[in-house]
C-alpha positions as CSV (number, residue, x, y, z in Angstrom):
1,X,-58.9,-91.8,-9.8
2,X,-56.5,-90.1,-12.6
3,X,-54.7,-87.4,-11.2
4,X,-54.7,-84.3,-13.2
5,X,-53.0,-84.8,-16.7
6,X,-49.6,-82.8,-17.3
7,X,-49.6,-80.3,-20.8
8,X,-47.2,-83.0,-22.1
9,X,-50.1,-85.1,-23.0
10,X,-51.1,-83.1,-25.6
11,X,-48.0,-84.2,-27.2
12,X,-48.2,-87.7,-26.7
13,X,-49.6,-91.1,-27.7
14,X,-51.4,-92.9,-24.3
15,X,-50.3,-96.6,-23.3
16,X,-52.2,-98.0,-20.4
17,X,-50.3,-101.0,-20.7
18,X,-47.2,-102.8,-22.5
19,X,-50.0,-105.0,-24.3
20,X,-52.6,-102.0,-25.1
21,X,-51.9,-98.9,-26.5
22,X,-53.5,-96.2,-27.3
23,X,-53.2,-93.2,-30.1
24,X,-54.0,-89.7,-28.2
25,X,-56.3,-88.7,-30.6
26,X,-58.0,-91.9,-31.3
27,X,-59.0,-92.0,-27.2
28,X,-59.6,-88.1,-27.2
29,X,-62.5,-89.1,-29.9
30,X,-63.7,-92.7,-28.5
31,X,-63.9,-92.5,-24.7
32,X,-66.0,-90.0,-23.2
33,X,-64.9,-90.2,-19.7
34,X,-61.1,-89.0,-21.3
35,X,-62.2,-86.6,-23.5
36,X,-64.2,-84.5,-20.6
37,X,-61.3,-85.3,-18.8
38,X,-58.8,-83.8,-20.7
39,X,-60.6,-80.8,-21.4
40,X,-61.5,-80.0,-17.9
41,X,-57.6,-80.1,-16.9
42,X,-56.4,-78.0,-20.1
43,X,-58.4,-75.7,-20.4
44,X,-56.1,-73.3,-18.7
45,X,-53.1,-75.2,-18.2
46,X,-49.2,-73.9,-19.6
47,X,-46.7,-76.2,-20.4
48,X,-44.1,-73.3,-19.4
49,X,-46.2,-71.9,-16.5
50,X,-44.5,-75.0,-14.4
51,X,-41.0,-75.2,-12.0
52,X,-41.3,-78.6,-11.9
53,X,-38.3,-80.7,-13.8
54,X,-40.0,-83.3,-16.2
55,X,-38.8,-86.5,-17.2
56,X,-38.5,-87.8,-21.0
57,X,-36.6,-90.2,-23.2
58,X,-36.4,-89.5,-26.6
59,X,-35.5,-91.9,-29.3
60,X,-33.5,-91.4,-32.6
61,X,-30.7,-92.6,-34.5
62,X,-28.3,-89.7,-33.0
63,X,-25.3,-90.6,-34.5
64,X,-27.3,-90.6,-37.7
65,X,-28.8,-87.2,-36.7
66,X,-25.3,-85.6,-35.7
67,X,-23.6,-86.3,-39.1
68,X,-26.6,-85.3,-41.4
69,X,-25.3,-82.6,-43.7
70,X,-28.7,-81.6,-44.2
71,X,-30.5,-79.9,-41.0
72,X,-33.3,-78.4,-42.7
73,X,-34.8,-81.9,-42.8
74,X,-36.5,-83.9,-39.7
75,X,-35.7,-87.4,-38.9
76,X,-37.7,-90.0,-37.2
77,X,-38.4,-90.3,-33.3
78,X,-40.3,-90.9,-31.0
79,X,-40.0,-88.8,-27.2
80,X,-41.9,-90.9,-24.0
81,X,-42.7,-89.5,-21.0
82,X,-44.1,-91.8,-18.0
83,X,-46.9,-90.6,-16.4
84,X,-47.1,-93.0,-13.7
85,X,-46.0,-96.5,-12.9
86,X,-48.4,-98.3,-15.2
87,X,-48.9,-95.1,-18.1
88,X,-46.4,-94.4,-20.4
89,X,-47.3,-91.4,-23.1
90,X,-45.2,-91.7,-26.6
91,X,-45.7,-89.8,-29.6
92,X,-43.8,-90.0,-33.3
93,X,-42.1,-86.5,-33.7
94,X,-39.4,-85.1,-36.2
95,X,-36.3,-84.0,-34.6
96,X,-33.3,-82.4,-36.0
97,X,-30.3,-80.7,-35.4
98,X,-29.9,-76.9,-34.9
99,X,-27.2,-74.1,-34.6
100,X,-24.3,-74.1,-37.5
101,X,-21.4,-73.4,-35.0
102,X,-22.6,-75.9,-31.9
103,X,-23.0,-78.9,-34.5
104,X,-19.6,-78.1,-35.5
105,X,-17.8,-77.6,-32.0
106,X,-20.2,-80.0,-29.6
107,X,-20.7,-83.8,-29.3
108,X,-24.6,-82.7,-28.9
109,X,-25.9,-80.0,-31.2
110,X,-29.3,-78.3,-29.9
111,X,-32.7,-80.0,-31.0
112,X,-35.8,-78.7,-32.8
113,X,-38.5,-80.9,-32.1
114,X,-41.3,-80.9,-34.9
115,X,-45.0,-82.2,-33.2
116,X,-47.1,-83.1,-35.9
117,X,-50.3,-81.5,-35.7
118,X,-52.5,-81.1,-38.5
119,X,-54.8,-84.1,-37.8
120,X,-55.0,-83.4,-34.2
121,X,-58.6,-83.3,-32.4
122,X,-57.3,-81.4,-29.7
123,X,-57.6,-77.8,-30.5
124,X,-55.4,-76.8,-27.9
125,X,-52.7,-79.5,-29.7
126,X,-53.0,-77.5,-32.5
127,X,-51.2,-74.5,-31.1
128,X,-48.2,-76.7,-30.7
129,X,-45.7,-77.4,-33.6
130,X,-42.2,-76.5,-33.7
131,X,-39.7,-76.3,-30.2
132,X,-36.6,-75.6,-29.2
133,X,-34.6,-77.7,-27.1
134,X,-31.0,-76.4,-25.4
135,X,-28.9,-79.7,-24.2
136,X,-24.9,-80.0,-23.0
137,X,-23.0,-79.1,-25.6
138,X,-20.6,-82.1,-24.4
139,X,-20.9,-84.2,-21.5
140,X,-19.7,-84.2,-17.4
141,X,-20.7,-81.7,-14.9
142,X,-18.8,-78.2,-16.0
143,X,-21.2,-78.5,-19.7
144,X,-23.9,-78.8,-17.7
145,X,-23.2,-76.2,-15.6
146,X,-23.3,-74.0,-18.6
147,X,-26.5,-75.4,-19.7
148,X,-28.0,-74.8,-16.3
149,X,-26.4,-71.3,-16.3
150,X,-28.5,-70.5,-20.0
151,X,-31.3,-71.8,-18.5
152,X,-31.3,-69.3,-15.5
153,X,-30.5,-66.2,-17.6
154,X,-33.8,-67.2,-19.4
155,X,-35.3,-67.3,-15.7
156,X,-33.4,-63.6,-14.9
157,X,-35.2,-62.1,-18.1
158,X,-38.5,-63.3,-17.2
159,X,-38.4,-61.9,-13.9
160,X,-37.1,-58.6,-15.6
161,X,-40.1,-58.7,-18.2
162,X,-43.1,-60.5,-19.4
163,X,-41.9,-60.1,-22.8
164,X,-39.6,-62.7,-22.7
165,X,-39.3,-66.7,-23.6
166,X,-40.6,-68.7,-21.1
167,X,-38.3,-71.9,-20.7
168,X,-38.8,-75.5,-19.0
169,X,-36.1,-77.6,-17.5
170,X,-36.3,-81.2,-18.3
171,X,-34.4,-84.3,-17.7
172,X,-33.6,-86.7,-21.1
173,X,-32.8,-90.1,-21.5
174,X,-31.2,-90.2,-25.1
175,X,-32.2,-94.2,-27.0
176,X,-29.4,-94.5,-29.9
177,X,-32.1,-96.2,-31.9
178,X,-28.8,-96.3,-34.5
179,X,-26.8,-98.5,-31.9
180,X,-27.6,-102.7,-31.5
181,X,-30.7,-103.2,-30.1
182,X,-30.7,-100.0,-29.0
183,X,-28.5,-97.8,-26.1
184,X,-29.4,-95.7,-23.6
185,X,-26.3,-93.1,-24.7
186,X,-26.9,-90.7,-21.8
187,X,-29.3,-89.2,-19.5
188,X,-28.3,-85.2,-19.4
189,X,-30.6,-82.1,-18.2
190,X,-32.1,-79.6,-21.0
191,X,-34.8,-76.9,-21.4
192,X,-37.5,-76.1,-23.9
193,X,-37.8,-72.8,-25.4
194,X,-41.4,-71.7,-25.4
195,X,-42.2,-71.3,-29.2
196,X,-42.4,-68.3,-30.5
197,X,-46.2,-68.4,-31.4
198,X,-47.2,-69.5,-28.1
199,X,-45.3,-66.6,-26.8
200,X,-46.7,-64.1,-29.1
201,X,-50.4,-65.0,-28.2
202,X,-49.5,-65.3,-24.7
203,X,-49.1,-61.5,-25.2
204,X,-51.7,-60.9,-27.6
205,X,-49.5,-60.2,-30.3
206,X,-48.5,-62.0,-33.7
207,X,-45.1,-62.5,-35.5
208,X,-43.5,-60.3,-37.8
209,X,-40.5,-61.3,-39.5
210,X,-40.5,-59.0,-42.5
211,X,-41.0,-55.0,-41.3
212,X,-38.0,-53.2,-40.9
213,X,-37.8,-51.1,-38.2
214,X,-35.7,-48.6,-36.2
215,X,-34.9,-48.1,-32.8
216,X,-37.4,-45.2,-31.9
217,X,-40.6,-47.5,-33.1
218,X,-39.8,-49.6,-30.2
219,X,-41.2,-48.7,-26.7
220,X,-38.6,-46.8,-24.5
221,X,-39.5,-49.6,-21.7
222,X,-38.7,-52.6,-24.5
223,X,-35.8,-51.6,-26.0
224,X,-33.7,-50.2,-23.0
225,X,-34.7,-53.7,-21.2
226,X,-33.1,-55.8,-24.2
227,X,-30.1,-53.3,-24.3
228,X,-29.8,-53.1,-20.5
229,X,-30.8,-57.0,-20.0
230,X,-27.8,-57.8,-22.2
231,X,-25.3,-55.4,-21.0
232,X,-25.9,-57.0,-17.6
233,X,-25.2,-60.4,-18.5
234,X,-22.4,-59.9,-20.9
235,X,-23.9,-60.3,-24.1
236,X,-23.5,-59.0,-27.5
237,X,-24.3,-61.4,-29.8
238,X,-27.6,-60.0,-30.3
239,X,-29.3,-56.9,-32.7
240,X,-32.8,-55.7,-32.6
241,X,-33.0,-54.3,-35.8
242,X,-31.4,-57.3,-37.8
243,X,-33.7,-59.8,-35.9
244,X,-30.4,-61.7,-34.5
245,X,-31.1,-63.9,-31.6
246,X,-34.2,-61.4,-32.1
247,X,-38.1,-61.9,-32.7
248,X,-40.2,-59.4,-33.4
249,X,-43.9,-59.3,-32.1
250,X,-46.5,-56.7,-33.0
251,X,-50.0,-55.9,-31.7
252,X,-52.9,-57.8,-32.6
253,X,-55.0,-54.7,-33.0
254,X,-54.3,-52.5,-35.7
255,X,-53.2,-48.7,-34.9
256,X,-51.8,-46.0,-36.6
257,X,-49.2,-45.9,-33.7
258,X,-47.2,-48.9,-34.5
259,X,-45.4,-50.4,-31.2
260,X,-43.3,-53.3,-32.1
261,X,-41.8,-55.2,-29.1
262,X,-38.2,-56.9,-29.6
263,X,-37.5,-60.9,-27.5
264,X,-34.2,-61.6,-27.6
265,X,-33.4,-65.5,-27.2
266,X,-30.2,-67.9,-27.5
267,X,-27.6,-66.3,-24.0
268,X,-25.2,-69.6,-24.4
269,X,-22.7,-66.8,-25.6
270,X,-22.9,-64.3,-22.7
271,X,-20.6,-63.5,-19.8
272,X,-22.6,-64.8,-17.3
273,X,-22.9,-68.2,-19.2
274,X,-18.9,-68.0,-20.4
275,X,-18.4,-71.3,-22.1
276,X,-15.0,-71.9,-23.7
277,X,-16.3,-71.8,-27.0
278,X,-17.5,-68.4,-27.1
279,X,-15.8,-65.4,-28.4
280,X,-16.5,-62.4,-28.7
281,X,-16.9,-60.8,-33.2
282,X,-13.7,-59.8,-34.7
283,X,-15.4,-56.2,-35.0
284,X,-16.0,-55.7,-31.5
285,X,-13.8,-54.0,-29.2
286,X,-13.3,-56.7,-26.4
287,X,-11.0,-59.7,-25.9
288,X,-13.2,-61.7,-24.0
289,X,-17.2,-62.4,-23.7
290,X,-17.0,-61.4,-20.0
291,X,-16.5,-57.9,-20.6
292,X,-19.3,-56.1,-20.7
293,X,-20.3,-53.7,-24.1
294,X,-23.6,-52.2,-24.5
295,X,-25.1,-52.2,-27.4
296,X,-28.1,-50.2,-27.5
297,X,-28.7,-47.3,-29.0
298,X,-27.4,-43.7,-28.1
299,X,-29.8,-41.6,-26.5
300,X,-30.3,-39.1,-23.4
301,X,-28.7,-40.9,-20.0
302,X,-31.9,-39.5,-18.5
303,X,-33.9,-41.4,-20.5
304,X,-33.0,-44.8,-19.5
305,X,-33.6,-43.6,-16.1
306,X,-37.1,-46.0,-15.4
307,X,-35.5,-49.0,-16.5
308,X,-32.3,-49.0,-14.3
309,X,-34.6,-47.9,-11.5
310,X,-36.4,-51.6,-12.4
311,X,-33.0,-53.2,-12.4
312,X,-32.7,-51.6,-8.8
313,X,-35.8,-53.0,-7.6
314,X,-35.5,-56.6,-8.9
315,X,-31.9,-56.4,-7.8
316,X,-32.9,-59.2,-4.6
317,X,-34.7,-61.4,-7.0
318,X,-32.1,-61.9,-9.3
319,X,-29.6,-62.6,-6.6
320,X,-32.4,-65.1,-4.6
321,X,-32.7,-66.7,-8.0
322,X,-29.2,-68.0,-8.1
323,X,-28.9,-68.7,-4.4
324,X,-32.2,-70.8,-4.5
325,X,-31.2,-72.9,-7.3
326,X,-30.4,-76.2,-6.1
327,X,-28.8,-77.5,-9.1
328,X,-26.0,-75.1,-9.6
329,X,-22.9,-76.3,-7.7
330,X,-20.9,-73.5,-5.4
331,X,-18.6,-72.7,-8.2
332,X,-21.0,-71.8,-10.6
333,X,-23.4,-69.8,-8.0
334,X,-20.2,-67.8,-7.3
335,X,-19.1,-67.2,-11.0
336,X,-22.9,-65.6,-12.1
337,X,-22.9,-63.9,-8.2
338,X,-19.7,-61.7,-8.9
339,X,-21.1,-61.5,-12.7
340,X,-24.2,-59.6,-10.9
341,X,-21.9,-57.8,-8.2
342,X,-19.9,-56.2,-10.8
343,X,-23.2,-55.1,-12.7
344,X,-25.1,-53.1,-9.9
345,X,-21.6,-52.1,-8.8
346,X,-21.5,-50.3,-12.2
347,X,-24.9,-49.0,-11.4
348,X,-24.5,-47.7,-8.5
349,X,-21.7,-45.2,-10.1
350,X,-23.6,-42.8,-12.0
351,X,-20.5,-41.2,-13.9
352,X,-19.0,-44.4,-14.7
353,X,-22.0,-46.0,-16.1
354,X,-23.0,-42.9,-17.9
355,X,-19.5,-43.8,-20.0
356,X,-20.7,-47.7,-20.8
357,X,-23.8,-46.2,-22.0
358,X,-22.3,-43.5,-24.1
359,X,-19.0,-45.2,-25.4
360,X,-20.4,-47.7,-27.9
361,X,-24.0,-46.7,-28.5
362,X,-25.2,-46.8,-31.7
């Protein structure tokens, strides 16, 4: 009996054997048994709606893919997962490099991942293109301790809001395609970014990349939780309005009262992450990425009243969060703990945090 298929099928190519394999697609449309299979299982499955950590290799010419001057163009790969002991799923993808100053400073620049998709029979495969993925910048333990550390600010925000980027932690075995015969270079943890379609219809809202907007067409409740969310975890290398480390989603149904919601993305350069190679912009008035500057907008203290009293309330969940996870090491749960302390201890005095809010508003 086939146990129930993970989302990661839809992105992959089906091998029942070394000796036979199978194209995804070409199954989906042959064998009956699969096909009913496969859409039974799916139908309401979510690829980011899971704790578990999965397992994949990918395969590139990485040394190749680190050197290309070029990132606007996808190389050849191929990313495995193994389903079992005798089921391996593969599928070709494009993969290339991301992120102008990480290529520059890291041994491992972030990935996008490019799923081709336009001859897929799946519909639900079809909703899949283009993802993120967030590795070690270098290798050993303290670079993955930041990774880990991204990866659970993502995990803070969702717990804060819906309207946020859901993420999945995986576990990748890297196959220099580029080296003799092939080379297992490393195996390190990483996360997927949900894409930013699937998170728009997940909130039944599309994309909009081109309206500009200003601060009072956003809801109260969305922009105070960016500018608050940020605030908290040290980060300013964000802005709603010029769409940096910013998306912008808008309602599927059309009104006269336009409410635009901001999802901010990309926390490797916050306080609460605090890698070495992030500084804080020449313009802004701190030294270092662990002190706090908000940068929201200035209005009314009174006004941002409902969303600190949220912060208040999901105060124990964000602290379980980092306690619970088993893959931070003691340092590194003490480090984000006093990041946290020194937050609600800021909240907790009412004249003091009426100043942070007022100082450097905009």
């Amino acid at each position: 009996m086939i146990r129930p298929i993970l989302a990661l099928t839809l992105f992959f190519t089906l091998s029942f054997s070394s000796q036979a394999q199978h194209d995804f697609d070409e199954l989906y449309e042959s064998n009956a048994v699969f096909k009913d299979h496969i859409e039974s299982h799916m139908a309401n499955y979510q690829l980011f709606g899971q704790e578990s950590i999965l397992e994949i290799k990918i395969k590139s010419d990485f040394k190749k893919l680190n050197n290309k001057k070029d990132t606007s163009k996808y190389q050849k790969a191929v990313i495995e997962y193994a389903y079992n002991d005798t089921v391996t799923i593969h599928r070709k993808i494009g993969v290339r490099a991301r992120g102008n100053f990480r290529r520059a400073n890291c041994s491992y620049p972030p990935l996008k991942l490019n799923f081709p998709k336009k001859k897929a029979k799946l519909d639900l495969l079809k909703s899949f293109d283009k993802m993120k993925m967030v590795g070690n910048c270098k290798s050993g333990n303290t670079y993955e301790q930041y990774l880990l550390s991204e990866y659970y600010v993502y995990k803070m925000l969702n717990i804060m809001t819906d309207s946020s980027f859901r993420v999945r932690l995986i576990r990748v075995n890297y196959y220099d395609t580029g080296k003799k015969r092939g080379k297992i270079e490393s195996q390190r943890y990483a996360f997927l970014i949900e894409p930013t379609k699937a998170m728009a219809d997940r909130l039944k809202r599309h994309i909009d990349e081109e309206t500009k907007f200003h601060y009072g067409q956003f809801p109260a409740e969305n922009r105070h939780m960016v500018t608050i969310f940020n605030y908290m975890i040290g980060n300013t290398d964000f802005s709603i309005l010029a769409r940096h480390n910013m998306k912008t989603i808008m309602p599927n149904v059309k009104s006269d009262y336009i409410l635009p919601l901001a999802i901010p993305y990309d926390f490797d350069y916050c306080g609460m992450v605090d890698p070495p190679y992030a500084i804080p912009a020449d313009i802004l008035p701190i030294d270092d990425i662990t002190q706090r500057l908000f940068r929201g907008p200035c209005e009314p203290f009174e006004i941002y009243q409902p969303t600190l009293t949220k912060f208040r309330t999901k105060k124990n969940q964000l602290y379980d969060l980092i306690s619970n996870a088993t893959l931070l090491d003691k340092k590194t749960k003490v480090r984000m703990t006093s990041y946290l302390d020194s937050f609600f201890e800021t909240l907790d005095n009412e004249s003091r945090l009426k100043k942070e809010l007022a100082v450097n508003c905009k």
